[in-house]
N, C-alpha and C positions, 0 to 999 in steps of 0.2 A: 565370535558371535555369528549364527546363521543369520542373514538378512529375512531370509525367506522363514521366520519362525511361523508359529500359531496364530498370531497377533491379526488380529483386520481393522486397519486404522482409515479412516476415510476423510478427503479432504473437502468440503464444500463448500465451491466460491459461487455467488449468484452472477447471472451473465450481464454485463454492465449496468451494475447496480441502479443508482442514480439517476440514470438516463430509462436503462424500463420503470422506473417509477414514474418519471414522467410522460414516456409513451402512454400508462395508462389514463393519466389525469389528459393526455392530446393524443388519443390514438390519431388519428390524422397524420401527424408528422411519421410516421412508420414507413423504413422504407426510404427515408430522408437523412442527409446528415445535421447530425443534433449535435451538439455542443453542449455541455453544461458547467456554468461556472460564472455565470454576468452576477451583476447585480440587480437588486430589488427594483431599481428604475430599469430594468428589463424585460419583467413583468409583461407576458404577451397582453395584447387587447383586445377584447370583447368587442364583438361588433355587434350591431343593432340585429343583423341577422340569424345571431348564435355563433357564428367562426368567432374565428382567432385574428388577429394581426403578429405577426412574431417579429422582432429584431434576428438581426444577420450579426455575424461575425463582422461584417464589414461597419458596425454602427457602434460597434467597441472601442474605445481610447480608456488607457488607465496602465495599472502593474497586475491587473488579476492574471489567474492560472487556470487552467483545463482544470475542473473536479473529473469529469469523463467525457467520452464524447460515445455516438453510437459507432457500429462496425462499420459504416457508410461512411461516417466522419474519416476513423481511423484508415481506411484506403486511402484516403486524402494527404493521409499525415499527418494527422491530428489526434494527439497521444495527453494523457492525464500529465498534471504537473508541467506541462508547456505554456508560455508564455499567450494569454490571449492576443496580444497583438503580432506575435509572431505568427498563429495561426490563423490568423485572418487574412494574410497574406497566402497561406494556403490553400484556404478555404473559405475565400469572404460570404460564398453565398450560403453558408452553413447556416441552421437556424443555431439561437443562440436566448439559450434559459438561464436563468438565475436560479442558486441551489437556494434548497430549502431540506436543510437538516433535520427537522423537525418531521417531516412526512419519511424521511430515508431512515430515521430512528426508528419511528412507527412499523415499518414495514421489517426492519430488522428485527425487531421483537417479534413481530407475527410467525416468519419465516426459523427463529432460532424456536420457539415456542412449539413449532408444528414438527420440526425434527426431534425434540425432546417428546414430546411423548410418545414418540418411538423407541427413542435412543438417544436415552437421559445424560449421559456421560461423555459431554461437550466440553472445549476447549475453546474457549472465547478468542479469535484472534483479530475482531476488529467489525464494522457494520456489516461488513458483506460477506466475509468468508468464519467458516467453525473446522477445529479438525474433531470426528466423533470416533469414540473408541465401539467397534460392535464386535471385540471379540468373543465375550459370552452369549452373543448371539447367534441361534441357534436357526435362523432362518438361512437359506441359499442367500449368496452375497448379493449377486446381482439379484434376487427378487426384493430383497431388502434394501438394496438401495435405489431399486425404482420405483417401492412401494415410501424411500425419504421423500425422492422428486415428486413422484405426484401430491404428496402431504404439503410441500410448499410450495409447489402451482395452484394447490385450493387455498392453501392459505392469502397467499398473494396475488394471482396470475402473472406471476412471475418462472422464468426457467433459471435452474443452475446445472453445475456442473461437478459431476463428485466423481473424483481417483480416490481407488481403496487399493491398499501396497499392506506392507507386514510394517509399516512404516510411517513415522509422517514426512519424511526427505520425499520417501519417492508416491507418496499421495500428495503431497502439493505440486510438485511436477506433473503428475497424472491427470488430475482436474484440470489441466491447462490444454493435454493434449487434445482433445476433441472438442472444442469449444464452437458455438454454443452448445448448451444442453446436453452436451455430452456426457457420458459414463465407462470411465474406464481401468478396467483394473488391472494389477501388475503382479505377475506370478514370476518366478525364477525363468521361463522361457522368454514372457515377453518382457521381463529388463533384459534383457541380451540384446532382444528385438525393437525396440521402443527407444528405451531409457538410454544406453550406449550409444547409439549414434546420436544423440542430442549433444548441440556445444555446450562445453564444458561450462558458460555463464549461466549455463541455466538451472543449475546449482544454486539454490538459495541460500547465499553465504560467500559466492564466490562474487566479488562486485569487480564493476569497469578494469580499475588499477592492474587484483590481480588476474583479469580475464585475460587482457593484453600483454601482460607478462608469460602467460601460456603460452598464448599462439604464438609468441617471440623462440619460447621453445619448442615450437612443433607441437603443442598439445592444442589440437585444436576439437575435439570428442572428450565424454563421460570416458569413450574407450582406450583413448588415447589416455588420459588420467589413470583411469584403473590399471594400464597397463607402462606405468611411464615408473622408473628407476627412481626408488625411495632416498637414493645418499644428492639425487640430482636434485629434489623437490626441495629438501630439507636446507641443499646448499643455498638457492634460493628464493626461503620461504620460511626460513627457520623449524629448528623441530615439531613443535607445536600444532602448525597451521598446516606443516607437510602431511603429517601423520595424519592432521583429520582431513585434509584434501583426498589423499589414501582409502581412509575410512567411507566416505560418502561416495566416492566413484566407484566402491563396490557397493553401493545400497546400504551399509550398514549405517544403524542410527537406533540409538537405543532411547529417545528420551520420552518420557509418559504425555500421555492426553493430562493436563495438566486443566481440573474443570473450574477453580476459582482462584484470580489474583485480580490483582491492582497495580496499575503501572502508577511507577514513582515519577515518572518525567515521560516527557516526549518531547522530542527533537528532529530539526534536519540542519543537514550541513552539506558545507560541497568543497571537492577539492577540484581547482581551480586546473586548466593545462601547461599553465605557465604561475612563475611567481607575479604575483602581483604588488602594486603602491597606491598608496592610498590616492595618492595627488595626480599621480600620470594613469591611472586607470580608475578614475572616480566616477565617470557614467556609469561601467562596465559595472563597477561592486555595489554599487547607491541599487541597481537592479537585482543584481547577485542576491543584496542585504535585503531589501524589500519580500522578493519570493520567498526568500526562507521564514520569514516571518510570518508570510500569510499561507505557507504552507504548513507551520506550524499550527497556527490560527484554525485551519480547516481539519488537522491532525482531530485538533481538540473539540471542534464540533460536530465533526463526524461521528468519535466516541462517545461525546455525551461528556464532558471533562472540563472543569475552570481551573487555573492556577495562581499562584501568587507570587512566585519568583521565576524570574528573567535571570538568563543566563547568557553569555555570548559565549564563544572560544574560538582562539586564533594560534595556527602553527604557522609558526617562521619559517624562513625560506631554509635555516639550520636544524628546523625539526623541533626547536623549541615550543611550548605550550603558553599560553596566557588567556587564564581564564576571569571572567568579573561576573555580578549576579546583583539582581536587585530585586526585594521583595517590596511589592505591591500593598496596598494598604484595602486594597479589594481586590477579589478572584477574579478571573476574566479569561474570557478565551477572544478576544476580539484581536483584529492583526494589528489594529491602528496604535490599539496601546499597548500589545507587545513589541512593537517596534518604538515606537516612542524611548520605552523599559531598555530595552535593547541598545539602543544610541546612546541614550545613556553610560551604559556597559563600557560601550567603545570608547568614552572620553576619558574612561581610566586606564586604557591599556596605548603601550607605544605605538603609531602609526608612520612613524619612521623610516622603518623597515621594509622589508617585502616580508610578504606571507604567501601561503600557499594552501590555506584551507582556514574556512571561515562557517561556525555553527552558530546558532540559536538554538535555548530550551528553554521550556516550560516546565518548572517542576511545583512540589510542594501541593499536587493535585487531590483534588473533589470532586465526588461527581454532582453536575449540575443543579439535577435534580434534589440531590441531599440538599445541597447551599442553601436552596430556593426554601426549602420546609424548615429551612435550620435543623440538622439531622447530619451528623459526624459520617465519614465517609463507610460504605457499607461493599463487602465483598458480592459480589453479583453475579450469576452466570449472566445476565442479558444488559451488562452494562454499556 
């Protein structure tokens, strides 16, 4: 298969989502490092003057997580899905907001709404990012896809960021390279130029485990990969994962803009550095256990999504599986009682043992909105 076909696949993610929604409801803080992820008692204060009063990072206590932080933040070291109290030790004088899903939904629809009437033939991949197919589009690429950005700067006053590749491998890479607001596209010259000398984890599909299994073997490049010995990879990677390792580090990727589904589940999970025990590492996993729940929790409000069954899953230190699940007698996306669901889970499975990777899911899902109307789950391009 030629990577470099006919195809014009474009990837576009909005530039920290979250946090420019709330720049515009506190232009003021711009230019400031912003945090978002407090809770509702975080609520900035209205003062008698018209200002604001904002809570600091440093006025945090609790298990919450980074929803985003601004690019000010991030210099700091303050990165999404990080422990709030770990970043406040990085960053205490950070202002610090409370998410409101509700307004980041609102704006997702505006934004996905104002690309579609362009370029109807969207692939939902979550609040903030779409990949859109324009290859029956007869317009210049680049003027089409500056005439998307400016469509969703009036919709929102908000910027994104769109890579168009023959691909969606190498347009989600793409959109990332020139951030903010950037546009950039990927022809057969610049993946040689671009794309190759990117490390190999930046591959979406390639995660931690197998990244540093790479560099163990000298592949530390796209280029390195695309040109690294097929009987070498397969021996430590199995056939499978070799060949499409293979496949992707030459750009190649055949799979369609895919413009209506429904996810059955959503999950996270982590695998740990070492094995762990229930009893001699129980602060370390009571945390561990907590985040993934409420990063589950936030999965599902982000998307607009309630569920009903609670799932955990646990691999032993042998590799062994042990899965348990508990259906809810109401929908919920809330973290408190999917963890609650959750613990549950765990009192049916051995804690004996060591383990080495520990999940939560939410399956058996609706969208919120249906629940609310009494209204059976409905395929969506803007769900």
């Amino acid at each position: 298969m030629n990577p470099f076909s006919s195809r014009r696949i474009a990837h576009l993610d909005m530039d920290m989502f979250f946090a420019g929604v709330e720049l515009l409801r506190y232009p003021e803080l711009r230019g400031q490092p912003v945090v978002v992820g407090g809770r509702s008692a975080h609520q900035p204060q209205k003062l008698p003057d018209g200002s604001h009063r904002f809570f600091k990072l440093r006025d945090y206590s609790g298990r919450g997580v980074v929803t985003t932080s601004t690019y000010e933040a991030r210099v700091l070291g303050v990165f999404s899905a990080m422990g709030l109290m770990k970043s406040a030790q990085l960053a205490p004088d950070a202002i610090l907001l409370p998410t409101d899903f509700e307004s980041y939904r609102h704006f997702s629809r505006l934004f996905k709404q104002a690309v579609a009437d362009i370029a109807p033939l969207i692939e939902n991949r979550g609040i903030d990012e779409i990949y859109i197919d324009l290859t029956d589009h007869a317009e210049d690429t680049r003027t089409l896809a500056q005439r998307i950005k400016h469509a969703v700067s009036a919709a929102t006053g908000l910027s994104c960021s769109i890579g168009i590749a023959p691909n969606k491998l190498l347009a989600k890479i793409a959109s990332d390279l020139d951030k903010p607001n950037g546009l950039t596209i990927i022809d057969s010259e610049s993946f040689v130029e671009r794309i190759w000398p990117l490390k190999a984890s930046k591959i979406n599909g390639i995660g931690p485990k197998a990244a540093k299994k790479l560099v163990s073997l000298n592949i530390n490049t796209i280029a390195d990969l695309a040109q690294a010995d097929a009987s070498m990879l397969q021996a430590n990677f199995g056939l499978s994962y070799a060949n499409w390792l293979v496949e992707v580090a030459n750009g190649r990727d055949d799979r369609p803009v895919v413009t209506f589904s429904i996810p059955k589940s959503m999950s996270r999970e982590t695998t740990f550095e070492r094995d762990m025990h229930a009893r001699n590492d129980r602060a370390r996993l009571t945390e561990a256990f907590s985040s993934l729940c409420a990063r589950v929790a936030e999965d599902l409000q982000q998307k607009g999504y309630i569920g009903r069954t609670v799932s955990i899953k646990i691999k032993y230190h042998d590799f062994r599986i042990a899965t348990r699940d508990l259906s809810l007698p109401d929908y919920t996306n809330d973290s408190t009682a999917i963890r609650r669901a959750a613990g549950e889970c765990l009192k049916r499975v051995s804690l004996n043992e060591k383990f080495r990777l520990l999940g939560v899911k939410v399956s058996n899902l609706v969208r919120e909105e249906d629940a609310a109307a009494g209204q059976p789950l409905q395929a969506t391009l803007f769900n």
